[in-house]
Backbone of each chain as ProteinMPNN parsed JSONL, in Angstrom:
{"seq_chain_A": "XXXXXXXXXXXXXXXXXXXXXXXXXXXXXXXXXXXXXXXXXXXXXXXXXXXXXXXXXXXXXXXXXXXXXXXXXXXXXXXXXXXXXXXXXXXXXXXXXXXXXXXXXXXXXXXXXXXXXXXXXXXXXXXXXXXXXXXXXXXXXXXXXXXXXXXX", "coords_chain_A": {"N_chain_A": [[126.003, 98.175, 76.149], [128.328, 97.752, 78.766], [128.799, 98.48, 82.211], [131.455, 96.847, 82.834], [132.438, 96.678, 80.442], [132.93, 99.224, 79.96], [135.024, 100.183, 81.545], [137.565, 100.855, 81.214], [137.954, 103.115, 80.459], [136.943, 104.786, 82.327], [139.332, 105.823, 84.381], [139.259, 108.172, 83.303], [137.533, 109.643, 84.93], [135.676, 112.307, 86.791], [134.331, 110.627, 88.857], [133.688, 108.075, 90.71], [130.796, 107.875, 91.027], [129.661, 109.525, 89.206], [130.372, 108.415, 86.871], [129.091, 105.849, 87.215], [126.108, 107.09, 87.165], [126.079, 107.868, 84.634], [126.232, 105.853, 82.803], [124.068, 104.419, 83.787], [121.935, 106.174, 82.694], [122.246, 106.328, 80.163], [121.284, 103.403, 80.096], [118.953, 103.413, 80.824], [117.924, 104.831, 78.351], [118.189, 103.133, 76.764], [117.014, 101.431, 76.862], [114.344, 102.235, 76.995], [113.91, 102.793, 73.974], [113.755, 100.148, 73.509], [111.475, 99.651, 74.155], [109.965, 101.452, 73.171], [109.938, 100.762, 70.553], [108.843, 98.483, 70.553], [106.598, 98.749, 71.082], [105.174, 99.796, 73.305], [105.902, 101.873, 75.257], [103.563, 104.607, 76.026], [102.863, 107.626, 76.23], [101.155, 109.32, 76.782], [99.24, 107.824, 77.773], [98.185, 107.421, 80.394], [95.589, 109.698, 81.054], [93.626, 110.412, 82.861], [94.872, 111.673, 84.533], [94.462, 114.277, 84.526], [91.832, 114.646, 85.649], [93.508, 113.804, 88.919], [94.901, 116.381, 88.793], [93.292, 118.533, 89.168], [91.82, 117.927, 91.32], [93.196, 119.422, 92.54], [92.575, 121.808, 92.823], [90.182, 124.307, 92.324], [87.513, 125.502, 90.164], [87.968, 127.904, 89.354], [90.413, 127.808, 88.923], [91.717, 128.488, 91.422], [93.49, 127.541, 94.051], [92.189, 124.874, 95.76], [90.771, 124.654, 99.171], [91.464, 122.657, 100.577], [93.52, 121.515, 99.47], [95.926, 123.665, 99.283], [99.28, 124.539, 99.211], [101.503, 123.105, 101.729], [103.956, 125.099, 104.2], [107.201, 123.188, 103.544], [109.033, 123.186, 105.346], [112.25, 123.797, 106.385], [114.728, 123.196, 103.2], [117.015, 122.092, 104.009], [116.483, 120.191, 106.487], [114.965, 119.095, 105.359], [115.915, 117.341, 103.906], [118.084, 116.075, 104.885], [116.446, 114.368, 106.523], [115.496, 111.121, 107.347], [113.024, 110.501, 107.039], [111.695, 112.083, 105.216], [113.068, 111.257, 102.81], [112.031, 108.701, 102.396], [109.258, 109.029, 101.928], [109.392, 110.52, 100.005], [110.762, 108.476, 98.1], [107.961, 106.385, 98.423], [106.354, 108.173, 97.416], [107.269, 108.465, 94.818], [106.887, 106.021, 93.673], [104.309, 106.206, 93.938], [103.602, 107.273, 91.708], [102.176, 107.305, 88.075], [102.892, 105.236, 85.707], [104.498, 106.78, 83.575], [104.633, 109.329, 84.168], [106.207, 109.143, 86.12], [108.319, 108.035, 85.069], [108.935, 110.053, 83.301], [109.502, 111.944, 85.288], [112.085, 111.218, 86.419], [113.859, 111.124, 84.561], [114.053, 113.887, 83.555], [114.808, 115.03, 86.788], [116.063, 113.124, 88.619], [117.86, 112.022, 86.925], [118.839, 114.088, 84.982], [118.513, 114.771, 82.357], [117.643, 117.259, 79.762], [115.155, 118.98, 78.611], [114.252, 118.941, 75.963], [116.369, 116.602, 75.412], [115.072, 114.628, 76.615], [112.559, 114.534, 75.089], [113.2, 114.411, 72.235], [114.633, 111.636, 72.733], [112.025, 110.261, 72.892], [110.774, 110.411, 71.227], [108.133, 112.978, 71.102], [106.382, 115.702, 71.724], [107.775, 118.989, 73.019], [107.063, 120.518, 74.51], [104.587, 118.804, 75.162], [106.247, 117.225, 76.727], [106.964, 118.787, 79.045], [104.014, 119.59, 79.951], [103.596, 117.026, 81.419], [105.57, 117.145, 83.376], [105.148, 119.213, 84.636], [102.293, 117.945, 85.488], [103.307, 115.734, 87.016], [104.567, 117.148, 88.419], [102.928, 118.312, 90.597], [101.796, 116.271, 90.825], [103.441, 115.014, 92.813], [104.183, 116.283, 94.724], [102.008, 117.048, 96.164], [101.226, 114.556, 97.386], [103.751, 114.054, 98.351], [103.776, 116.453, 100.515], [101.356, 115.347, 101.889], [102.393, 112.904, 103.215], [105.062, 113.562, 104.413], [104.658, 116.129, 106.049], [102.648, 115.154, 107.782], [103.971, 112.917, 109.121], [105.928, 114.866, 110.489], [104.519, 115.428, 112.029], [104.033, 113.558, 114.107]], "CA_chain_A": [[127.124, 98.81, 76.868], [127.614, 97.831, 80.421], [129.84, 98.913, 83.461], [132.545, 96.644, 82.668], [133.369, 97.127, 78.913], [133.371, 100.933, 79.823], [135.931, 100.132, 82.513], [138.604, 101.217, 80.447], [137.285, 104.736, 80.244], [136.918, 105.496, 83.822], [140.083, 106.793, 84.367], [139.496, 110.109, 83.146], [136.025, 110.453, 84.588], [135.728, 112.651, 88.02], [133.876, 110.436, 90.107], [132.861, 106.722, 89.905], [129.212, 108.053, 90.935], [129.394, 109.918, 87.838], [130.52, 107.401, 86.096], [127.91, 104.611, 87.116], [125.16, 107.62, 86.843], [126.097, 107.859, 83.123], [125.966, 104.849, 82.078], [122.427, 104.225, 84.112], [121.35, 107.183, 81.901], [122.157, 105.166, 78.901], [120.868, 102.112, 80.29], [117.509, 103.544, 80.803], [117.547, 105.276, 77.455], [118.332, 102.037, 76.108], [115.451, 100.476, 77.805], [113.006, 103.267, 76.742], [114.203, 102.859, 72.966], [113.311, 99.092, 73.316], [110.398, 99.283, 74.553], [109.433, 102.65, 72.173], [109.834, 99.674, 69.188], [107.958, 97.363, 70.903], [105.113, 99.979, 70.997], [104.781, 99.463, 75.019], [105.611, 103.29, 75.715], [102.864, 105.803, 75.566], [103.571, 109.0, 76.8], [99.835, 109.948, 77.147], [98.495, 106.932, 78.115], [97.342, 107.88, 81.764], [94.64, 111.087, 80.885], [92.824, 110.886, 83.712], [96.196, 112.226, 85.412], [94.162, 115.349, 84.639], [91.381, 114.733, 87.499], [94.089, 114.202, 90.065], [95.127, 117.765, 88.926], [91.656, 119.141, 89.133], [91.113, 117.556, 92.539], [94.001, 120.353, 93.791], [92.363, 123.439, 92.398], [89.154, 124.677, 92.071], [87.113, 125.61, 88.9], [88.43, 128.762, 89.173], [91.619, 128.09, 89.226], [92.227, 128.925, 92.687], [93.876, 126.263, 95.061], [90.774, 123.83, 96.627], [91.359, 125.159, 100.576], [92.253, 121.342, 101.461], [94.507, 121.219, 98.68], [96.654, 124.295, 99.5], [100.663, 124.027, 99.728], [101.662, 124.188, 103.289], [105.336, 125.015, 104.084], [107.659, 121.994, 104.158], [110.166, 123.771, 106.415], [113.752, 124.408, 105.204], [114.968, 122.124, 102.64], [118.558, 121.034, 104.39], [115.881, 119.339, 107.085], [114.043, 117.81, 104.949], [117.095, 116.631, 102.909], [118.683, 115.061, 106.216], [115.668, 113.399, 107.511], [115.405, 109.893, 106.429], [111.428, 110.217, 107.218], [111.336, 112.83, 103.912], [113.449, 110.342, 101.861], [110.917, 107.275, 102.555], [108.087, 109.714, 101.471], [109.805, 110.579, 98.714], [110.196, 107.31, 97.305], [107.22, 106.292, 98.502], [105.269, 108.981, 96.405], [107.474, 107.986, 93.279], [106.258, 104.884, 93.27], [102.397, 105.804, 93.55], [103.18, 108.137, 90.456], [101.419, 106.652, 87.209], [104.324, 104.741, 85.367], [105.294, 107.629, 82.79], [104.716, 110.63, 84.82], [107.68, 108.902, 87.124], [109.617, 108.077, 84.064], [109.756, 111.264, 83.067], [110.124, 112.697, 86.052], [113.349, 110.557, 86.913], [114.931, 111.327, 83.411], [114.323, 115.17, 84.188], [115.381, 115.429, 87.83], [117.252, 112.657, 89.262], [118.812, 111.816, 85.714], [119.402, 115.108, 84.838], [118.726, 114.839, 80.768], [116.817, 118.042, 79.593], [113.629, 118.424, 78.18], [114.901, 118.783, 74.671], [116.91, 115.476, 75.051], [113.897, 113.573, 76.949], [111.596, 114.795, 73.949], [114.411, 113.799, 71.159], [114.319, 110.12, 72.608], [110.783, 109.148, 73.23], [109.809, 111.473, 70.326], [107.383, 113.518, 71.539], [107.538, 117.461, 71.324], [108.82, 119.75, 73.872], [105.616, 121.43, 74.982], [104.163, 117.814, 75.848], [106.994, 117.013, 78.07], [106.704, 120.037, 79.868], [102.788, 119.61, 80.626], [103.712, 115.992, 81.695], [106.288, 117.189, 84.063], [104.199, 119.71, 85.095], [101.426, 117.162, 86.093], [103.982, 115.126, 87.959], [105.463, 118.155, 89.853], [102.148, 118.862, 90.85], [101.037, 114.654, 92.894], [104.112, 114.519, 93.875], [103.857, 117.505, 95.867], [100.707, 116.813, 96.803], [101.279, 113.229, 97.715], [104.533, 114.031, 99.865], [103.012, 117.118, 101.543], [100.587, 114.512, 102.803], [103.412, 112.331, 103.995], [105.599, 114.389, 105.424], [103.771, 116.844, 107.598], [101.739, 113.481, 108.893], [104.955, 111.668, 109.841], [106.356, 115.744, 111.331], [103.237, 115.74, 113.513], [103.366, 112.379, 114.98]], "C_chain_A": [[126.98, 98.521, 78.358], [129.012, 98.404, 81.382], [131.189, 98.571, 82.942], [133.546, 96.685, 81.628], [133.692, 98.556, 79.514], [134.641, 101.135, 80.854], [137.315, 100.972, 82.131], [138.978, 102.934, 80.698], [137.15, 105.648, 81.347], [137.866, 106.215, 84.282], [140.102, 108.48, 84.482], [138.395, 111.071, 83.926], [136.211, 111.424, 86.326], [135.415, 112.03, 89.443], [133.012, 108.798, 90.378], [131.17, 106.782, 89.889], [128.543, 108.79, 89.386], [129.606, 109.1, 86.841], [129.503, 106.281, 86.328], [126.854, 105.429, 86.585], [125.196, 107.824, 85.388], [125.721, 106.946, 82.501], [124.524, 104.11, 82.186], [121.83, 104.734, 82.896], [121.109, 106.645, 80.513], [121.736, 103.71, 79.066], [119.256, 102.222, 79.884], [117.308, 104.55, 79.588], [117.505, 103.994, 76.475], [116.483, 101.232, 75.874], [114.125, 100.926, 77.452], [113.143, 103.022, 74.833], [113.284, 101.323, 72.705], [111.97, 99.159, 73.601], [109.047, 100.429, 73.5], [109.009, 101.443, 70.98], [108.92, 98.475, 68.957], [106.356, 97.303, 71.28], [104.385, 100.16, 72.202], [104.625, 101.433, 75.34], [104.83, 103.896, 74.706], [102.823, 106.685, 76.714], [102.304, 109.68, 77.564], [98.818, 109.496, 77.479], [97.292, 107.647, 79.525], [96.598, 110.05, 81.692], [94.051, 111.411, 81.8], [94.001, 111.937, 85.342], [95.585, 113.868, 85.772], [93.154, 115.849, 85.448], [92.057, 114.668, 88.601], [94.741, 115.618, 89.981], [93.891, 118.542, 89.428], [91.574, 119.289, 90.77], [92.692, 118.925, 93.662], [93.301, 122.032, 93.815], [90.802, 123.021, 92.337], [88.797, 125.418, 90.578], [87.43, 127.014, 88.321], [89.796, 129.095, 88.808], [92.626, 128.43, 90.414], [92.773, 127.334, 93.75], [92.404, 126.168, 95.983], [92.072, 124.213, 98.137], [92.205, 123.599, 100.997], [93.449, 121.384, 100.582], [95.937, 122.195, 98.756], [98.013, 124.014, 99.549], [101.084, 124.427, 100.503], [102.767, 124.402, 103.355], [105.623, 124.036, 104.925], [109.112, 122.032, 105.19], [111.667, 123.621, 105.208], [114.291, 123.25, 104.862], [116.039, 121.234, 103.142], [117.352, 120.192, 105.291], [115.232, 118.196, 106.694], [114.895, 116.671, 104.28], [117.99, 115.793, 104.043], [118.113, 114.22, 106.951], [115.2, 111.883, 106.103], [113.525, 109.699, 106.134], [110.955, 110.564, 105.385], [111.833, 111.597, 102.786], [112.26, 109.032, 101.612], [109.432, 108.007, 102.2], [108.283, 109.864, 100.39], [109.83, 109.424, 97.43], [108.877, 106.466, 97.377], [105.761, 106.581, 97.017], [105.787, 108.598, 94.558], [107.525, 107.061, 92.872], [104.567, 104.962, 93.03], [102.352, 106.568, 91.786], [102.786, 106.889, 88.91], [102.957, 106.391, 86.751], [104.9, 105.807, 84.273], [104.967, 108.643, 82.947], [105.805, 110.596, 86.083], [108.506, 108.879, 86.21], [110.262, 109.482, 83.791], [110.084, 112.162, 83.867], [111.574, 112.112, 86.751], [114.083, 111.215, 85.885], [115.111, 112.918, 83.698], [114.984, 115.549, 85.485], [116.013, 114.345, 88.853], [118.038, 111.958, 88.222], [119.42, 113.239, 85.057], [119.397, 115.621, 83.197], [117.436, 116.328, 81.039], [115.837, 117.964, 78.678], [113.69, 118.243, 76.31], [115.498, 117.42, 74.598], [115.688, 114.146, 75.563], [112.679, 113.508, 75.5], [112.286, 114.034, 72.6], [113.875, 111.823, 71.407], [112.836, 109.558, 72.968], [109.807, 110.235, 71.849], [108.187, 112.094, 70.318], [107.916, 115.058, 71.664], [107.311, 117.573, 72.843], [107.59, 119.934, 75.072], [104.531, 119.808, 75.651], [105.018, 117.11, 77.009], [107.006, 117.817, 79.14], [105.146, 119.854, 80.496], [103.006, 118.7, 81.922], [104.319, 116.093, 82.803], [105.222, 118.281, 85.023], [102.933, 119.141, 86.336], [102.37, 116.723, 87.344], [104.316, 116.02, 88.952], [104.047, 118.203, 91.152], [101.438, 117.462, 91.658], [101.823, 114.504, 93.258], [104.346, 115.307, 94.878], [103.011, 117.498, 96.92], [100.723, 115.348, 97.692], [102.643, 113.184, 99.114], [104.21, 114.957, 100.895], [102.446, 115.924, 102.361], [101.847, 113.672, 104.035], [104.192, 112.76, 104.912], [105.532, 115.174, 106.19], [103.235, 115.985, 108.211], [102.944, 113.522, 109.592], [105.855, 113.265, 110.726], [105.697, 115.406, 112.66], [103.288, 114.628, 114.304], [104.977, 112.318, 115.866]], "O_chain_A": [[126.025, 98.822, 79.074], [130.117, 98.648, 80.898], [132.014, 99.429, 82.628], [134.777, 96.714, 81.654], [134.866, 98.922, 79.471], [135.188, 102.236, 80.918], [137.928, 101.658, 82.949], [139.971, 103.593, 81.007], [137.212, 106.877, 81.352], [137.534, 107.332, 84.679], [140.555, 109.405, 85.157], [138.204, 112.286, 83.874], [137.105, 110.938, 87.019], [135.781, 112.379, 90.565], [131.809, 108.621, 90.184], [130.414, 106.131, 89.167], [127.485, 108.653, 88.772], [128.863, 109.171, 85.862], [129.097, 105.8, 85.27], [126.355, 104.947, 85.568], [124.074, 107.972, 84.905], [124.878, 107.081, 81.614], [123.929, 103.485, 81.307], [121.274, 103.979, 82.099], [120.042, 106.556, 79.906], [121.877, 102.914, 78.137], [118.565, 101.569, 79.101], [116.339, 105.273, 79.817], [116.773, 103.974, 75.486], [115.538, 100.84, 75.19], [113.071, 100.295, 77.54], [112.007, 103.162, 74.38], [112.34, 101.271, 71.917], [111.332, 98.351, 72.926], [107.853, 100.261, 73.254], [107.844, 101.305, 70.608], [108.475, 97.834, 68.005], [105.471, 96.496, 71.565], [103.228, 100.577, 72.249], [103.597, 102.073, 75.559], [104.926, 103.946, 73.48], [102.76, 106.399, 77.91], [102.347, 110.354, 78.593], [97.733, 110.068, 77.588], [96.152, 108.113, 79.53], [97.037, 111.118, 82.119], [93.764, 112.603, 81.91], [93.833, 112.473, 86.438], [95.918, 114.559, 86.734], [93.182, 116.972, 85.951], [91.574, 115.319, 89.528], [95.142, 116.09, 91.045], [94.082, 119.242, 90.422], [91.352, 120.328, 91.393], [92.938, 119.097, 94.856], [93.486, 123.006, 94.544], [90.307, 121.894, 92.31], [89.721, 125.866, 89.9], [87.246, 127.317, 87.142], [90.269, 130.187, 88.491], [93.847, 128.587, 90.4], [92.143, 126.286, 93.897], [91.786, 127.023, 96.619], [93.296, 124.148, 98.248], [93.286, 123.502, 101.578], [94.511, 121.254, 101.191], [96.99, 121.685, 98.373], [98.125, 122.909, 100.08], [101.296, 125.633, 100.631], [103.241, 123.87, 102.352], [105.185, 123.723, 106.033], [109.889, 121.16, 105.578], [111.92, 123.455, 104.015], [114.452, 122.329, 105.663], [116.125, 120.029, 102.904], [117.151, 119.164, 104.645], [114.987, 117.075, 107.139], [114.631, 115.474, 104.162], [118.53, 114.748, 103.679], [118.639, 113.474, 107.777], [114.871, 111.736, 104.926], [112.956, 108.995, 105.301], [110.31, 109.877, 104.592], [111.017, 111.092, 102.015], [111.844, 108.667, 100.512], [108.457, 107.259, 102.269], [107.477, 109.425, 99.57], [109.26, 109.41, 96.339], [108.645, 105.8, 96.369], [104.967, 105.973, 96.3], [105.11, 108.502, 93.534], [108.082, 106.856, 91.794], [103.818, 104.256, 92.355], [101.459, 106.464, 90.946], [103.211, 105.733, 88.915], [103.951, 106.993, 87.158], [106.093, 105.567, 84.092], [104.871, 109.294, 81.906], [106.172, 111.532, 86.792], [109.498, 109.601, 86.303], [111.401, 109.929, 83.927], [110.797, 113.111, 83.54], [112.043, 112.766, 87.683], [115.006, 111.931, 86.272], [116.228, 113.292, 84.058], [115.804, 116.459, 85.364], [116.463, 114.778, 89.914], [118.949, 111.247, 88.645], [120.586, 113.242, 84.663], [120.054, 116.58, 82.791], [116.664, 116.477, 81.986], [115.661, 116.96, 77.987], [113.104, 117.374, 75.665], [115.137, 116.865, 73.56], [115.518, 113.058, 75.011], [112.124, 112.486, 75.098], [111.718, 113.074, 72.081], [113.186, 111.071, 70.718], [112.675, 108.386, 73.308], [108.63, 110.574, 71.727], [107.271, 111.671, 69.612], [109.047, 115.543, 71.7], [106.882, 116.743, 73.646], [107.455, 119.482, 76.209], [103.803, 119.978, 76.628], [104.538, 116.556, 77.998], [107.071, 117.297, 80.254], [105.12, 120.01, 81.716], [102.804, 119.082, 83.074], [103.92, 115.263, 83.619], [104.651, 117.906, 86.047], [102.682, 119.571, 87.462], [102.252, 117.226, 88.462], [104.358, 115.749, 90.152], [104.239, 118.133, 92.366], [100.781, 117.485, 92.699], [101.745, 113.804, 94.268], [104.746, 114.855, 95.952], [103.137, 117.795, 98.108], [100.08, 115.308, 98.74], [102.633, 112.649, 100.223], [104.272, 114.586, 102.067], [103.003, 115.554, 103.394], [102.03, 113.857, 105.238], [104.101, 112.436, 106.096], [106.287, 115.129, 107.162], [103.358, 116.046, 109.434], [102.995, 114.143, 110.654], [106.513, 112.886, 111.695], [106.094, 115.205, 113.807], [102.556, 114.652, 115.294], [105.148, 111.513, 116.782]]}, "seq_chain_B": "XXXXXXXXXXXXXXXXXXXXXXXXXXXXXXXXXXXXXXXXXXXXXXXXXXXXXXXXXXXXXXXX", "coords_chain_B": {"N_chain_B": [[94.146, 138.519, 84.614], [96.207, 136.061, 86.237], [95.415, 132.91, 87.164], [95.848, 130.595, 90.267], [96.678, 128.013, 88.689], [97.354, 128.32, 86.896], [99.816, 129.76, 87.572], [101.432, 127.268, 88.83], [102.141, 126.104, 86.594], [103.986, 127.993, 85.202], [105.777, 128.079, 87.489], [106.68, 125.062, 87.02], [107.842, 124.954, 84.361], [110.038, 126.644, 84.733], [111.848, 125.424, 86.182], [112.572, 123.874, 84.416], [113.563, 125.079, 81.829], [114.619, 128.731, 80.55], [112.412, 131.525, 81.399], [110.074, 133.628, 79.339], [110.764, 136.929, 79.287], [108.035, 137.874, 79.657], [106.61, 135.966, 81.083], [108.633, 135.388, 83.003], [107.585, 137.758, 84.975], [104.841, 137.954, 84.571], [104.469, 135.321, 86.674], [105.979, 136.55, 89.226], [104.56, 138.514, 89.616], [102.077, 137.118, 90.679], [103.12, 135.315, 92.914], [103.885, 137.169, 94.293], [101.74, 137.773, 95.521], [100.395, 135.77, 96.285], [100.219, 133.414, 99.251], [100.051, 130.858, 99.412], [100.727, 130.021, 96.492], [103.824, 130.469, 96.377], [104.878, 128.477, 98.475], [104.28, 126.624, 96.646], [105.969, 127.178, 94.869], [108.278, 127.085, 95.913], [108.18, 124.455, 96.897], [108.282, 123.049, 94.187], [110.724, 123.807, 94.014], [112.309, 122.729, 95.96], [111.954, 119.519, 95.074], [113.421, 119.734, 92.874], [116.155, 120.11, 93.311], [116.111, 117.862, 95.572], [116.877, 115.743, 93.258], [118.759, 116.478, 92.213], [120.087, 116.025, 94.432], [120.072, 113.18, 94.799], [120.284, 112.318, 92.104], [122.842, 112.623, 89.313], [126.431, 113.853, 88.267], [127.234, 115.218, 86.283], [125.12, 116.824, 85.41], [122.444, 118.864, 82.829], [123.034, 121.681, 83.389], [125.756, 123.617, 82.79], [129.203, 123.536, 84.108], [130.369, 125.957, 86.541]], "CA_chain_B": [[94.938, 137.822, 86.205], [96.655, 134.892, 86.365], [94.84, 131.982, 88.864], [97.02, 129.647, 90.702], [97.104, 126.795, 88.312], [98.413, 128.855, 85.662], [100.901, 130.363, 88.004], [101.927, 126.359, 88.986], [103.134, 125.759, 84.856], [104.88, 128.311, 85.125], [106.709, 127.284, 88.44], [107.198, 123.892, 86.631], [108.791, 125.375, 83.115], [111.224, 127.499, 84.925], [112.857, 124.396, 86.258], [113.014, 122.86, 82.471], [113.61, 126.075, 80.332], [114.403, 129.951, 81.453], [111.403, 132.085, 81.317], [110.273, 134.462, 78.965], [110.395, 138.071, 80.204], [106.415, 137.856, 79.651], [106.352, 134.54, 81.914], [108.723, 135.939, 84.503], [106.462, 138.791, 84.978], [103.451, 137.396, 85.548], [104.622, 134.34, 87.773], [106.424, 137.203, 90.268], [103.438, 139.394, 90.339], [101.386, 136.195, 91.067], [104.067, 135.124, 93.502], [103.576, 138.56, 95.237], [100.297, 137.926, 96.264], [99.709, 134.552, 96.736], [100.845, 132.844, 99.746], [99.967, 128.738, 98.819], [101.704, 129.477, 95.059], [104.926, 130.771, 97.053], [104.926, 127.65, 98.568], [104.366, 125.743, 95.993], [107.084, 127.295, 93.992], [109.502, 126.413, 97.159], [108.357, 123.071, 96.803], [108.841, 122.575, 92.968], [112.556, 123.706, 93.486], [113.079, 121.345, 96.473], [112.499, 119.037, 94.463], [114.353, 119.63, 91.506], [117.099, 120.177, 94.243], [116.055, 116.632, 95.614], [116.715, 114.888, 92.424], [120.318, 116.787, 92.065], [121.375, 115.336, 95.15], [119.777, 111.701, 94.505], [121.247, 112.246, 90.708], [124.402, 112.615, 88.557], [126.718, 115.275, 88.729], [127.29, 115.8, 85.43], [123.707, 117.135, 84.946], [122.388, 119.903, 82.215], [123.924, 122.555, 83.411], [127.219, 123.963, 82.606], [130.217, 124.101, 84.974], [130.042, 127.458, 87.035]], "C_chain_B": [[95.306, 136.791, 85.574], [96.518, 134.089, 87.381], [96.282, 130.916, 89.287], [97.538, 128.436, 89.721], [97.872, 127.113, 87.006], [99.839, 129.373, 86.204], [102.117, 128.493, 88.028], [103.02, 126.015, 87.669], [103.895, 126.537, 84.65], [106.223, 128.178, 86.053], [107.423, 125.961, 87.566], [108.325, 124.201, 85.37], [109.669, 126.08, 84.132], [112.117, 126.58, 85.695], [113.147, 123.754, 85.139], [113.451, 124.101, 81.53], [114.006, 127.44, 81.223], [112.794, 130.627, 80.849], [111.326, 132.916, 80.411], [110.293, 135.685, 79.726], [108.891, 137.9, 81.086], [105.862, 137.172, 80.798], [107.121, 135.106, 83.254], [108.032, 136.757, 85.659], [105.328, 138.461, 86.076], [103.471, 136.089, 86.634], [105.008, 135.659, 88.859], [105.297, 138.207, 90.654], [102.61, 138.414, 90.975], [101.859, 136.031, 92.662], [103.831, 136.339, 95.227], [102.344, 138.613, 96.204], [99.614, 137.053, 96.621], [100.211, 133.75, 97.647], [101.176, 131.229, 99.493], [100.984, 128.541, 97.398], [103.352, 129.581, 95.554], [105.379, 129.233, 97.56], [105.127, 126.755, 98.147], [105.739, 125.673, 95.504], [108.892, 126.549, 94.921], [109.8, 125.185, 96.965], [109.057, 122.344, 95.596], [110.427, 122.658, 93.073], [113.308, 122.937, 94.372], [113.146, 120.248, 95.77], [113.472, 118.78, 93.395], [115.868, 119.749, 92.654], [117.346, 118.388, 94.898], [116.783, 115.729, 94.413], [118.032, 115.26, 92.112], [121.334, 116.043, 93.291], [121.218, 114.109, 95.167], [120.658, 111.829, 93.262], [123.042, 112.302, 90.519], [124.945, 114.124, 88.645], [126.783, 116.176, 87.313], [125.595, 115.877, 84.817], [123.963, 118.186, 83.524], [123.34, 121.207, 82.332], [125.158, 123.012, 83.25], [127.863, 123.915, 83.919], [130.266, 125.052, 85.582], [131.733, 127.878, 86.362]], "O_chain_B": [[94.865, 136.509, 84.46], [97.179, 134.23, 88.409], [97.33, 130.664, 88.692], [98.646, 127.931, 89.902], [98.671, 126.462, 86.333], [100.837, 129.419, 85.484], [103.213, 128.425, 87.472], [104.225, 125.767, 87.705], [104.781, 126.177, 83.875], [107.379, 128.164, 85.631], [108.65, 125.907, 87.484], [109.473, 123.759, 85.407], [110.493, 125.168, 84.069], [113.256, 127.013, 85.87], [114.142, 123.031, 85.081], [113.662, 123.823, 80.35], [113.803, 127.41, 82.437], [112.201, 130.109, 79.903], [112.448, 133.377, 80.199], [109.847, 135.603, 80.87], [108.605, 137.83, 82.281], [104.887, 137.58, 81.43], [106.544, 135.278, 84.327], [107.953, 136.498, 86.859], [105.03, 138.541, 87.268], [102.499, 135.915, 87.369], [104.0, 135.827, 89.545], [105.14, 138.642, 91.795], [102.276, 138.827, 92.086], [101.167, 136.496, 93.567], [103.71, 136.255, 96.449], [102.096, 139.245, 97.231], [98.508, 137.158, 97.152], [100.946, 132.969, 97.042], [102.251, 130.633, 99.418], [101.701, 127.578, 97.124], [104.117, 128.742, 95.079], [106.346, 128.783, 96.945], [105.865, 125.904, 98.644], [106.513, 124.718, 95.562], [109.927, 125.946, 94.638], [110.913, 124.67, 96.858], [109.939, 121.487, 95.651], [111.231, 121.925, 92.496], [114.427, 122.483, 94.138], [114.271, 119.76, 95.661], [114.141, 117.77, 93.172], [116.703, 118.971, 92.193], [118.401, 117.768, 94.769], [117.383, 114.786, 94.929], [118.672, 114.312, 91.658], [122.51, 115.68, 93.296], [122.228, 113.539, 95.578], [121.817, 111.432, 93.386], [124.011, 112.109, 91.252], [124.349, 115.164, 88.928], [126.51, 117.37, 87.186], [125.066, 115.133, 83.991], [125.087, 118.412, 83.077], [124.174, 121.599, 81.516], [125.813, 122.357, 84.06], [127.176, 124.228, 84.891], [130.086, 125.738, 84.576], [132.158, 129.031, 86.433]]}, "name": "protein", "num_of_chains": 2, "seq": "XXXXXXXXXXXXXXXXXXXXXXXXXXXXXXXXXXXXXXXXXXXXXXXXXXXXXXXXXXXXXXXXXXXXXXXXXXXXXXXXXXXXXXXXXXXXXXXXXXXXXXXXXXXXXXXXXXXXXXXXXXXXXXXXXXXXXXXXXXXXXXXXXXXXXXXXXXXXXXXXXXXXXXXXXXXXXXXXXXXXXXXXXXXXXXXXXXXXXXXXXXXXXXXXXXXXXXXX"}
């Protein structure tokens, strides 16, 4: 299915951004299907994902003092400064390759965790850790970035 | 008690799922008393906020 067969269809839709973002959505489910068959995706490949969690907390459970979350000031700022954006992608490129996947399909694709779980068949409760992990370097990874690049 | 890294999973599920009572609970008493998880939780929902305004419109959610 690509852009221009669906051309037809656009018409009715609200917004051509919505309309290209749809069909992405199905592009990259496409893409994840092929590659599911081809036995490339594993979901749980990267384990050691669970020492860069470690390395934020302490054995207690308590946030490691360096590791703390500092405040990133109020979100319209950060959402208007191009500095945050270039951190942003930045950090979702260092992320391991399917702790970004699934964090794209969850929050700048917008599928829910029920439909991300459905297509890469995997249950619910493992997408959720997974996302979890991810919420948790990319936080850590743009903190770093973006208070640096405030301060300078 | 509930330590910070348990409080974090629950920050993260309540952007993918609603909470149970049980789960609301103990994240807001957490919440209450921890300044760094407060933070955190700020952070988790900028992003998920981030990724709505990079994303599609027709997301999960219903229509208001």
């Amino acid at each position: 299915m690509s852009a221009i067969e669906k051309n037809d269809s656009f018409a009715g839709r609200s917004g051509y951004e919505t309309w290209v973002f749809g069909i992405l959505k199905y592009k990259i489910l496409d893409a994840m299907r092929a590659q599911k068959r081809h036995g490339q995706w594993q979901p749980l490949a990267d384990e050691n994902d669970e020492e860069a969690i470690d390395r934020q907390f302490q054995q207690s459970g308590h946030w490691r003092p360096d590791a703390r979350p500092q405040s990133w000031g109020e979100p319209e700022a950060a959402f208007e400064s191009e500095h945050f954006w270039r951190v942003f992608d930045a950090c979702m490129i260092a992320l391991p390759d399917s702790a970004a996947r699934i964090f794209s399909l969850r929050e700048l694709m917008g599928l829910s965790t029920e439909e991300i779980c459905r297509e890469l068949e995997i249950k619910e409760n493992n997408c959720w850790v997974m996302l979890h992990r991810a919420r948790l370097k990319l936080r850590a990874c743009i903190e770093q970035g973006w208070l640096e690049g405030d301060a300078s | 008690m509930m330590m910070c890294k348990e409080a974090t999973r629950l920050m993260s599920l309540r952007q993918d799922r609603p909470l149970s009572f049980q789960e609301r609970l103990s994240l807001r008493l957490h919440l209450a008393m921890c300044g760094a998880c407060r933070e955190c939780n700020r952070q988790f929902t900028l992003l998920h906020e981030a990724g709505r305004r990079f994303g599609p419109e027709d997301s999960d959610e219903p229509p208001a």
